[in-house]
N, C-alpha and C positions, 0 to 999 in steps of 0.2 A: 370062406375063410377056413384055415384050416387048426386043426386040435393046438396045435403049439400058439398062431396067433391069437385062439379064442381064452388059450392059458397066461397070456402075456397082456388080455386087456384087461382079463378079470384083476389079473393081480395092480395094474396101474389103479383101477377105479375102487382097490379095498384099499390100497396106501391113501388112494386120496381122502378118502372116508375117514380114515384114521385122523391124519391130520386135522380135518375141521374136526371130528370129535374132540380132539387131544385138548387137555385145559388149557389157556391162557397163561402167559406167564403173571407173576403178581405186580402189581403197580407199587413202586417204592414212595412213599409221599413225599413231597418237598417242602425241605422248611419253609415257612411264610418270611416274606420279604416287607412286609406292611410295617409302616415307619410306628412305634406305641402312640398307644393315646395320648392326646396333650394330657399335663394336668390340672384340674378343675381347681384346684388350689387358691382361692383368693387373696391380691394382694393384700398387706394390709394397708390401711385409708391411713394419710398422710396425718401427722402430728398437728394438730392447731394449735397455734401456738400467740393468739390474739392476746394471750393476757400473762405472755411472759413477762414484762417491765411491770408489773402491781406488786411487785415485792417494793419498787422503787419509790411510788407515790408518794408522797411528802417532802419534808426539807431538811437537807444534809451539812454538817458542817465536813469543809472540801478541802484535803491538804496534797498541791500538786507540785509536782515534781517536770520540770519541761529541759529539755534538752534544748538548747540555746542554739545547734547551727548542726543541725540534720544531715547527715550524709556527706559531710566537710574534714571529718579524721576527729571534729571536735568530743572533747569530753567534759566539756564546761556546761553542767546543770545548775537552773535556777529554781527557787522554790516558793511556792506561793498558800495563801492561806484565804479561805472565805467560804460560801456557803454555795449549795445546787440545793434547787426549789423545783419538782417534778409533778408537773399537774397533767391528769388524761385527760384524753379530747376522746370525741365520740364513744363514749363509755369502755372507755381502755384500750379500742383499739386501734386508737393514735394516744402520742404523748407530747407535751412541749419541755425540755429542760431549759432552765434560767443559769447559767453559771457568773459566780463575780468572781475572782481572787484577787489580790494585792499579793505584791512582795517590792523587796528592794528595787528588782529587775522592772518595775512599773506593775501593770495593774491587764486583767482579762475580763471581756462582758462577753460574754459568748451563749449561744442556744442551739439546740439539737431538737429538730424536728422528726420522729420517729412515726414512722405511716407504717401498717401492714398490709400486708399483700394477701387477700385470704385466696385466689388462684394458686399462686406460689408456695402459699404458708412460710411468707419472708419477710423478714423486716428491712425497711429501708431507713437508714441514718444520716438526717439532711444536717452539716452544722453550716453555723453562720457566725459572726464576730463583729463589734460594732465599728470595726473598724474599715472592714468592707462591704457590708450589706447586704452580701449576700450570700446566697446557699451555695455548699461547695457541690461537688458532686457524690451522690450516694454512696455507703459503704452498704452493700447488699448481704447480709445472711440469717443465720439461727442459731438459735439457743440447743444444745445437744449433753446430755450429762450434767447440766448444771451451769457449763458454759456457753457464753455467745460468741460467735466468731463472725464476722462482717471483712468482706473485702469492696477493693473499688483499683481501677488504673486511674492515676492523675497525671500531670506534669506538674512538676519540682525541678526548679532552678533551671529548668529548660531542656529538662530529659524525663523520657515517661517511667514514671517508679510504681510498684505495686504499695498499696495501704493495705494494712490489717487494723481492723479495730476489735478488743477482747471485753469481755465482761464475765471476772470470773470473784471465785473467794467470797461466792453471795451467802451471806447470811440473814437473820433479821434485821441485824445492827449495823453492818457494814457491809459494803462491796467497792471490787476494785477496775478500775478502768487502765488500758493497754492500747497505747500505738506505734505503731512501727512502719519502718518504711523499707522497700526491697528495691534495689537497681538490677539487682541480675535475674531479674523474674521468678522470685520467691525462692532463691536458691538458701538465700542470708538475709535477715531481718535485722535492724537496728532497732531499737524501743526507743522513742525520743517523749513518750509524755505517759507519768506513772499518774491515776488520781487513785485518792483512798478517800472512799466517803463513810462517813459514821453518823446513823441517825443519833439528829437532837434529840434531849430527852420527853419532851412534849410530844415529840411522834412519833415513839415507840411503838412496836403493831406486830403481826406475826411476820414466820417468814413466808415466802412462795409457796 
């Protein structure tokens, strides 16, 4: 080999030198893509609510108010007068109500069987009338702010309507009962039966 090629390998094999010497360029880090932690946050445990009707226990004098023809354009109310008598079953958490009224428009024996759900934390509302015997079907809910609100689907006059039933305006002395019935699937409510209960003075007691 001669001087110019021996000048020609040395210089390849110091470039190369250099090179593997030469630093690294720096790594840029990458933001993390890992989705955050869940949070450990515990729900909170559901409201129990077994012994929301013990404000009711006792016997009420019952002044009701019923809308005569539900869902017909009618605005003909009738009005009636008589007592609700509220006794718990299973240490409160069922109840039986006893309802009688009179008025001119004739006379009502009716009872509301109230079962709770401790699964659900719901109450169920069975009524009956002694005129047919039987239990209708459930209005299903709960007590929230003071208020109850209960619903149920039925068939009325031959079309399926939503029920609402309320329970609000609780006090020691009084509380007020609300039903209403929906055809357009709760868009519009009609109220057809107002009761205003006021305990007798023999069973006066706190409130809720």
């Amino acid at each position: 080999m001669n001087v110019s090629r021996r000048n020609r390998a040395r210089a390849l094999t110091c470039g190369s030198l250099l090179l593997a010497l030469a630093p690294a360029s720096p790594i840029v880090a990458q933001p993390s893509t890992a989705p955050p932690a869940a949070s450990t946050t515990a729900a909170p445990a559901p409201r129990d609510g077994q012994h929301d009707f013990d404000f009711e226990i006792g016997t009420w004098k019952t002044h009701l108010r019923r809308l005569l023809h539900p869902l017909s354009g009618s605005t003909t109310w009738v009005e009636l007068d008589g007592t609700s008598v509220v006794r718990p079953v299973w240490e409160g958490r069922a109840n039986l109500v006893e309802l009688q009224v009179r008025g001119p428009s004739g006379q009502i024996e009716a009872l509301s069987l109230r079962l709770y759900n401790p699964d659900s934390h719901q109450w169920g509302l069975n009524f009956s009338n002694s005129s047919s015997g039987t239990l209708s079907q459930p209005t299903i809910g709960a007590f929230k702010d003071g208020v109850g609100e209960f619903f149920d689907q039925e068939s009325f006059a031959g079309r399926a309507i939503l029920v609402r039933f309320r329970i609000r305006q609780i006090s020691a002395e009084s509380c007020r009962f609300e039903q209403a019935f929906s055809a357009d699937g709760g868009r519009t409510w009609e109220t057809n039966w107002i009761a205003t209960d006021t305990r007798l003075p023999q069973q006066a007691g706190g409130a809720p």
